[in-house]
C-alpha atoms as a printed R data frame, in Angstrom:
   type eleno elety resid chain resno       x       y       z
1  ATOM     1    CA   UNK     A     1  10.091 -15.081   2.979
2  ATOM     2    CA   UNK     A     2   9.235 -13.159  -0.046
3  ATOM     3    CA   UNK     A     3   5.600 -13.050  -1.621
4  ATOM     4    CA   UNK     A     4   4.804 -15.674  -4.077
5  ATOM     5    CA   UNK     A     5   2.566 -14.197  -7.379
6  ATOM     6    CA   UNK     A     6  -0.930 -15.108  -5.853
7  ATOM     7    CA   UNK     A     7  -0.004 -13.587  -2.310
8  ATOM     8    CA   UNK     A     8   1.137 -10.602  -4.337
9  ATOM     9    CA   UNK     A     9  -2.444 -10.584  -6.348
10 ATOM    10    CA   UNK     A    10  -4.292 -10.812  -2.879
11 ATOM    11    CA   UNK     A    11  -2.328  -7.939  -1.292
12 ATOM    12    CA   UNK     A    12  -3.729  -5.924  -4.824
13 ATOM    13    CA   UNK     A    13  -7.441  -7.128  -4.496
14 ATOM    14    CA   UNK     A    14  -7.465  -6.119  -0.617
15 ATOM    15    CA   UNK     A    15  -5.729  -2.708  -1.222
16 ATOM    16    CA   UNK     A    16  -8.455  -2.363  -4.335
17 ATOM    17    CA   UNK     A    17 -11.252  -3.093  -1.800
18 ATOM    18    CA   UNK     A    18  -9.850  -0.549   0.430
19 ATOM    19    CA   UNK     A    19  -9.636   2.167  -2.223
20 ATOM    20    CA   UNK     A    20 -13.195   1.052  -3.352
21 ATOM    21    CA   UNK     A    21 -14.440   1.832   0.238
22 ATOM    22    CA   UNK     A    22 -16.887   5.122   0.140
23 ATOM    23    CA   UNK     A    23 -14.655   7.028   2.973
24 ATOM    24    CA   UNK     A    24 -11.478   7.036   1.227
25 ATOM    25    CA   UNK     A    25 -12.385  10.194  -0.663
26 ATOM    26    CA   UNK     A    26 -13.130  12.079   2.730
27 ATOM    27    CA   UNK     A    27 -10.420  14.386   3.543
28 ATOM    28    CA   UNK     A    28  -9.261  12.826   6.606
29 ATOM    29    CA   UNK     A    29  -8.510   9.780   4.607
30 ATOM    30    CA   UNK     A    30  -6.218  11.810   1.915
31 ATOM    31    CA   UNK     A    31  -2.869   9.932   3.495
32 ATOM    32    CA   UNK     A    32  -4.306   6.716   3.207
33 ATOM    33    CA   UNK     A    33  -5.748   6.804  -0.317
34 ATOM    34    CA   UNK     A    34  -2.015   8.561  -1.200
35 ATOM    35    CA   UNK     A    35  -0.297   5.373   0.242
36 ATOM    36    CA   UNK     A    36  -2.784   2.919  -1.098
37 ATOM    37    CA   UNK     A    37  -2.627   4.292  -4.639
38 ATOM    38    CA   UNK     A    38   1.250   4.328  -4.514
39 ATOM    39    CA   UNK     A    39   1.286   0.746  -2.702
40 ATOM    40    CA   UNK     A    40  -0.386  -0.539  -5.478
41 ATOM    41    CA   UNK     A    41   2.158   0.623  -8.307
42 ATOM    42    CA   UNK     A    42   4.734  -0.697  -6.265
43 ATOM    43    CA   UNK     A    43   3.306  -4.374  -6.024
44 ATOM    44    CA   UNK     A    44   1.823  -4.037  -9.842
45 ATOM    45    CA   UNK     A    45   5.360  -3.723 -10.720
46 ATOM    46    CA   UNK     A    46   7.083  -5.709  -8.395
47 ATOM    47    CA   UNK     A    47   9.472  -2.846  -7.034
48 ATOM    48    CA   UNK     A    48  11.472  -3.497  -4.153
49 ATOM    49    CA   UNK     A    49  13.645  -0.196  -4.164
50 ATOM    50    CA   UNK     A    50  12.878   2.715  -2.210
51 ATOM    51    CA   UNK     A    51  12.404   5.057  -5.423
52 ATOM    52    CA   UNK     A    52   9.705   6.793  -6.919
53 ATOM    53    CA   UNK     A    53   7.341   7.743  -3.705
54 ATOM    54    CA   UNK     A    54   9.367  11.064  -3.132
55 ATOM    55    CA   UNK     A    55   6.429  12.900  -4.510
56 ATOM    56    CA   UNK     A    56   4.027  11.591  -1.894
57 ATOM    57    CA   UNK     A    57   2.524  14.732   0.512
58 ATOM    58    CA   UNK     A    58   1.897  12.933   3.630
59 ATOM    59    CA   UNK     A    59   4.461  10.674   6.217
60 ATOM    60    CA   UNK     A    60   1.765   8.283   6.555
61 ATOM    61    CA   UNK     A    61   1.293   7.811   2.260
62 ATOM    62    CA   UNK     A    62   5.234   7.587   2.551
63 ATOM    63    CA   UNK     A    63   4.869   4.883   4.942
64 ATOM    64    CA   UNK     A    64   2.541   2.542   3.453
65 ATOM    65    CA   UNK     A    65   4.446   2.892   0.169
66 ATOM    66    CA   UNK     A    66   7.445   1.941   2.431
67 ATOM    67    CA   UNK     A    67   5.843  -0.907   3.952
68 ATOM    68    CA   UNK     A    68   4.643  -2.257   0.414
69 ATOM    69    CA   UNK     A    69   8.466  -2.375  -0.788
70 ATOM    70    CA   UNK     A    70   9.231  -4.193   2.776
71 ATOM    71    CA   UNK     A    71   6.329  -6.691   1.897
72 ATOM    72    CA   UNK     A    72   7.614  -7.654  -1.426
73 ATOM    73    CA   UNK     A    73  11.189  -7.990   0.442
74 ATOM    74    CA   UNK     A    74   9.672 -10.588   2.359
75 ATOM    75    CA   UNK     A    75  10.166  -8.029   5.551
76 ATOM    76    CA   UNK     A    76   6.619  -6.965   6.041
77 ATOM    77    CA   UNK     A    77   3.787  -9.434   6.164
78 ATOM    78    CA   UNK     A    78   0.453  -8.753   4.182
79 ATOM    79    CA   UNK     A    79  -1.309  -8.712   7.232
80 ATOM    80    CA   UNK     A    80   0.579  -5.449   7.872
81 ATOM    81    CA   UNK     A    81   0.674  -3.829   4.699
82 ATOM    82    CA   UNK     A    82  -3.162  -4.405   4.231
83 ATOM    83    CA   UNK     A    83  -4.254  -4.245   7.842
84 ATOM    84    CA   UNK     A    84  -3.924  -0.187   7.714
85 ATOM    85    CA   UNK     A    85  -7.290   0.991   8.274
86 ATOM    86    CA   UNK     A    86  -9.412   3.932   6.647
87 ATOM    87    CA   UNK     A    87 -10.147   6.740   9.225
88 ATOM    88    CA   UNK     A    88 -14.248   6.546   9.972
């Protein structure tokens, strides 16, 4: 079942909370903040085409861009998509 608006919002707070964290600017974490960043475009404007993420660097960015499109499908649950956790 597809994301209703509020479920949509949460998924954007929690991925803002990640990005927020103080280890997403260490190198090891480049992939992560890459796919957060992108993740949240995609949910801020609701795409659910697999466009626009061909300039990401890193499989795992790629992936969690990916898996933001399947959550807005309805294919991917939020606990997924926001479950991906910084390197420490």
């Amino acid at each position: 079942m597809k994301p209703t608006s509020l479920e949509i919002q949460i998924a954007i707070d929690l991925l803002q909370f990640k990005l927020g964290d103080s280890t997403i600017e260490e190198s090891f974490n480049f992939s992560q903040k890459e796919g957060f960043t992108e993740a949240l475009v995609i949910l801020k404007e609701r795409r659910e085409i697999f466009i626009g993420f061909e300039h990401l660097k890193t499989v795992r960015g790629r992936a969690i861009a990916v898996a933001a499109i399947e959550y807005l499908r309805g294919t991917c649950s939020q606990e997924i998509l926001c479950g991906i956790s910084l390197d420490k």
